[in-house]
C-alpha positions in Angstrom: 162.8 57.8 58.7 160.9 57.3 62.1 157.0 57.8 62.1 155.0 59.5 64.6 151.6 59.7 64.7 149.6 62.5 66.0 145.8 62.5 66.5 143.9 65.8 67.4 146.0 67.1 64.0 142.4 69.2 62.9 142.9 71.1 66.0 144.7 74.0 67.3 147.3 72.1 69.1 147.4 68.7 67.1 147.8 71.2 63.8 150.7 73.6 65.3 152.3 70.0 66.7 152.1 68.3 63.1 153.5 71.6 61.2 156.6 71.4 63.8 157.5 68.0 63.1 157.0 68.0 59.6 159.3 70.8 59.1 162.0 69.2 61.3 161.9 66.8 58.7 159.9 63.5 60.4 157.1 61.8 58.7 154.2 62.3 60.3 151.2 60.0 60.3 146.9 61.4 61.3 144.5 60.1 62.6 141.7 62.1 62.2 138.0 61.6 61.8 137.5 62.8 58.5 139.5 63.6 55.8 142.0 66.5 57.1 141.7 69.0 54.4 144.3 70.6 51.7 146.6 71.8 54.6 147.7 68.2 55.2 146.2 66.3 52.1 149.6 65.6 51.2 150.3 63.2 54.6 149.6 59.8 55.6 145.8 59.8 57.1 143.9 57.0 58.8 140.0 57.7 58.5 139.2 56.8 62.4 137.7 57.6 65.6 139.7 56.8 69.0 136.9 54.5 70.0 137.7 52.2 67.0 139.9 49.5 68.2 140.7 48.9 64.4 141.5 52.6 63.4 143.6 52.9 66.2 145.5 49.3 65.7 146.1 50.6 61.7 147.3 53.9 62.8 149.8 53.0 65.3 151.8 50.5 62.9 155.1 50.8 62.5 154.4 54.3 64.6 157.9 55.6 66.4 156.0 57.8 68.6 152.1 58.6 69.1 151.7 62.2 70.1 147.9 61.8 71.6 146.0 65.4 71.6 142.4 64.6 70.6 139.9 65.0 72.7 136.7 65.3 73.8 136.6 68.8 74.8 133.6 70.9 77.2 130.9 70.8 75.2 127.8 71.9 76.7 125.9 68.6 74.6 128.3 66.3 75.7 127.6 63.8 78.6 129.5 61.9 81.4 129.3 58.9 78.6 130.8 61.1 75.8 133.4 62.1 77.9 134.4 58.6 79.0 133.9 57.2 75.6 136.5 59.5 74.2 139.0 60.7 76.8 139.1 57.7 78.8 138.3 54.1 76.4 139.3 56.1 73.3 142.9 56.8 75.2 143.0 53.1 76.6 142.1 51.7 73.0 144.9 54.0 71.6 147.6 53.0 74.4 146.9 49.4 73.9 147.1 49.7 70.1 150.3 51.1 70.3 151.4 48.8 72.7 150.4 45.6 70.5 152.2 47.6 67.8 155.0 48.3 69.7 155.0 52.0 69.5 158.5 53.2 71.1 156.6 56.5 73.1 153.1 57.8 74.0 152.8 61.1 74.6 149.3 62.0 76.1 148.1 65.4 76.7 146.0 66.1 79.6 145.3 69.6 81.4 146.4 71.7 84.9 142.7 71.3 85.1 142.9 68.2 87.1 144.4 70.2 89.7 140.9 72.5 90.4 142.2 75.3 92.0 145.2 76.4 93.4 145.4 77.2 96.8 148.9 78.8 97.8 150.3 79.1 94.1 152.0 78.5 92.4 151.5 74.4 92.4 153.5 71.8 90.6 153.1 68.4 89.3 152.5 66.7 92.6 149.6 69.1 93.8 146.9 66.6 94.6 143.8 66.1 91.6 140.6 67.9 92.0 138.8 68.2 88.7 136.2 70.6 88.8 133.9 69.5 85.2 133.6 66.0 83.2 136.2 67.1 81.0 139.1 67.6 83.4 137.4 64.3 85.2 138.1 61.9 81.6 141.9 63.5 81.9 142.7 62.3 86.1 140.9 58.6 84.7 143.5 58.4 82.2 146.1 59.9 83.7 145.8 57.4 86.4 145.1 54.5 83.7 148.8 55.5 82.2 150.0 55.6 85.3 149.5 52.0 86.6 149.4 50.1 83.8 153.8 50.1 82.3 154.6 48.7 79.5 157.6 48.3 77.5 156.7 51.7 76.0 158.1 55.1 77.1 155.1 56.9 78.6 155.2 60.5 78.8 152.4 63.2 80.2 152.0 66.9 79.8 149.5 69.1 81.2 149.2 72.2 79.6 148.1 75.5 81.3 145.4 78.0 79.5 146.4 77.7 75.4 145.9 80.7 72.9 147.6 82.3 69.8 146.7 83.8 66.6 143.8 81.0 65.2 142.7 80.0 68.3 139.1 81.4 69.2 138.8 81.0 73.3 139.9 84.0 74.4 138.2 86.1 71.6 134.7 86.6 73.9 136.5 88.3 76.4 138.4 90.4 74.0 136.2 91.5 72.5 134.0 93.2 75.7 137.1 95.2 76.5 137.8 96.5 72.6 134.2 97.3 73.1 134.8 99.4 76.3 132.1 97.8 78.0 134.1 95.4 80.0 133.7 94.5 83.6 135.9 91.6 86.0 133.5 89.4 88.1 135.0 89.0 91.6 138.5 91.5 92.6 140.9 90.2 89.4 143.6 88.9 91.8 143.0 85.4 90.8 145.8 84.3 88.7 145.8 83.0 85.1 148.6 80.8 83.7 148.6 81.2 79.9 150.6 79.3 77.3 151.0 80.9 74.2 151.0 77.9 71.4 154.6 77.9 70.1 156.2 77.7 73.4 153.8 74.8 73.6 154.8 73.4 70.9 158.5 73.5 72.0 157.4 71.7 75.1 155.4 68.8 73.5 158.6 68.1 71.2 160.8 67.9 74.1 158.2 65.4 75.7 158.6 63.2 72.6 162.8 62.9 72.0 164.1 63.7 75.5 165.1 60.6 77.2 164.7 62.7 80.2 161.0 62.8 79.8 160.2 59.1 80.1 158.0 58.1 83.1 157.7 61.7 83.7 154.4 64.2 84.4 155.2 67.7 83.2 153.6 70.9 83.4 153.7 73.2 80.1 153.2 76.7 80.7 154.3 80.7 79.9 156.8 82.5 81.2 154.7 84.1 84.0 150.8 84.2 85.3 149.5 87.6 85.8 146.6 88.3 87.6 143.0 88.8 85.9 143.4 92.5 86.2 147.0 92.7 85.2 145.9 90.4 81.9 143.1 92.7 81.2 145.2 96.1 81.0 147.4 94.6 79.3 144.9 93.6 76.5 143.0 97.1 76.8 146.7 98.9 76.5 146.8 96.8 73.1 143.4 97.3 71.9 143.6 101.6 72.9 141.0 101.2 75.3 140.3 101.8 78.8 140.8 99.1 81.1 138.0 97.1 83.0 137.3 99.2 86.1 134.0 97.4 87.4 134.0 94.9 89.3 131.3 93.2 89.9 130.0 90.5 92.6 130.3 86.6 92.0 126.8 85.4 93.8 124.4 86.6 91.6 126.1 85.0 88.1 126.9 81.9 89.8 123.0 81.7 90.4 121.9 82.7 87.3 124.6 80.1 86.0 123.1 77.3 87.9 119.5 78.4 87.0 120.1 78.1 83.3 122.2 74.9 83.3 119.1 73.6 85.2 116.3 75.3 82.6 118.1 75.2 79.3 118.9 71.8 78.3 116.3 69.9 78.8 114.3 72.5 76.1 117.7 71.5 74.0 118.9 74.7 74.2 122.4 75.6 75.4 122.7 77.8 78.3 123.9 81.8 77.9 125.8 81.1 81.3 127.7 78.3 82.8 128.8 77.5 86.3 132.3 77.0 84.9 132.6 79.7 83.3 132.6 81.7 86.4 136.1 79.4 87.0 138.1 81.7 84.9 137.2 84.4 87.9 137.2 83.5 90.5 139.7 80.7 90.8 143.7 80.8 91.1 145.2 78.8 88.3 149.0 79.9 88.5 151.6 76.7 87.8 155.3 76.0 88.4 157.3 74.9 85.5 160.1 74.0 87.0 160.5 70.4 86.3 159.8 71.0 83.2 163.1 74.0 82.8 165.5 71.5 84.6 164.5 67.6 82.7 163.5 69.0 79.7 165.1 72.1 78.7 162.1 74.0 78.7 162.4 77.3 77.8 159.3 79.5 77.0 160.1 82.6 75.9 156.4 84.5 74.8 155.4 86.5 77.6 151.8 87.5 77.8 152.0 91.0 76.4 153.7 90.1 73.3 151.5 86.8 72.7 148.5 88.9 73.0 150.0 91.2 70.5 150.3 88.5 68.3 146.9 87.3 69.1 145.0 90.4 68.7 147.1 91.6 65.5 145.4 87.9 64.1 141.9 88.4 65.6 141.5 92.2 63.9 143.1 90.8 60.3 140.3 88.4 60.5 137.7 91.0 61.4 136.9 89.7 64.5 137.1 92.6 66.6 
């Protein structure tokens, strides 16, 4: 039976990706950075961090295929160094790892964040990078690390668009100002927000791993379809019984505010109400093609937005979170 290991597996994604291929009956190897808990207590864990040559050397032996979704994700404590440390060495330490241990396939996950925004969309996988944060900086350094430096291993990248489902928490703030009624849109809501609900991720990630088709390749991973900001939002207020956001409200002022606090905040150690980037999600077009991905691959995401936000919301309110 082949091996494949998968770090990231105490995450959203990572945990989804290890359930999948443990119940298509492959033995699945962590690496985590602390023990991983009774929902996986019963496989294989290395005790590691990616920036441990060791750990990673340990983990990828006699490793079919290394399914790489840790991270280092935007963290308002983290600095440039963190993010390099992880994303970028961590990633190189794994790759070589698994290249000394010759590992068959690497499979990294990056982000359509190192595309910035998309101007005329929707953009594929040659749209030129413009990362907009540290985070989606790390992810064009490896990306481009992968990218010149072949080996006898079958490299693979996906860059997944906007990720959510029932467990995941990163849409929950906005949800929960519209079930409130006291929702507003900054900017007009015509930017466009590509969202990826997590099994049709999932889907796509496998495909990445076993499809010869996917060797060499860059692939975009995203839904069906990418509604608008204001089409999103009535579609969650329709769920939730609620009126939909009808104010909208100017850019300028939060995008001062934002860079006022990033500049007073953390130096007191304190993390900012507001960030620059979070204005991102309103003002900037982030719709994807996933075209390639349909024809190579196979690709087939079938969750549109309305009935992965049913899904989403049904888990949210059993959890008492709205």
């Amino acid at each position: 039976m082949r091996t494949s290991l998968v770090t990231g597996a105490t995450g959203f994604t990572g945990s989804h990706l290890v359930q999948r291929l443990v119940s298509s009956g492959e033995n699945v190897r962590l690496l985590v950075r602390r023990e991983p808990g009774e929902r996986f207590a019963h496989l294989e864990s290395v005790i590691g961090d990616l920036r441990d040559v060791h750990a990673c050397r340990e983990a990828t032996e006699g490793v079919h295929t290394v399914y790489h979704i840790a991270a280092a994700y935007r963290d308002p404590s983290l600095k440039e160094k963190d993010y390099a440390a992880v994303n970028y060495h961590g990633s190189i330490n794994l790759f070589q790892a698994a290249a000394a241990n010759r590992v068959r396939r690497f499979v990294h996950c990056s982000t359509v964040g190192v595309h910035g925004e998309i101007i005329g969309p929707p953009a594929d996988e040659e749209a030129p990078f413009s990362p907009g944060d540290l985070y989606q900086e790390s992810k064009v350094a490896t990306e481009k690390f992968l990218a010149q430096h072949g080996s006898d291993m079958e490299i693979v990248v996906f860059r997944p668009t906007g990720i959510y489902g029932p467990g995941d928490l990163r849409l929950l703030k906005f949800i929960r100002l519209i079930a409130k009624g006291r929702s507003f849109l900054i900017g007009d809501g015509t930017p466009r927000y590509h969202l990826t609900y997590i099994d049709d991720l999932v889907d796509g990630i496998v495909l990445c791993g076993k499809r010869s088709e996917a060797i060499g390749q860059v692939f975009i991973l995203g839904g069906p379809s990418a509604p608008t900001l204001n089409e999103w939002a009535h579609i969650v207020a329709e769920l939730l019984g609620v009126s939909p956001p009808r104010l909208h409200l100017p850019v300028w002022p939060f995008m001062a505010a934002a860079a006022m606090a990033e500049a007073v905040f953390p130096p007191l150690g304190l993390k900012p109400p507001i960030f620059r980037r979070r204005m991102d999600f309103f003002t900037k077009n982030r719709a994807f093609s996933i075209q390639k991905a349909r024809q190579l691959l196979g690709y087939a995401p079938s969750v549109d937005v309305r009935e992965g936000m049913e899904w989403t919301i049904a888990w949210y309110r059993q959890a008492e979170l709205i």
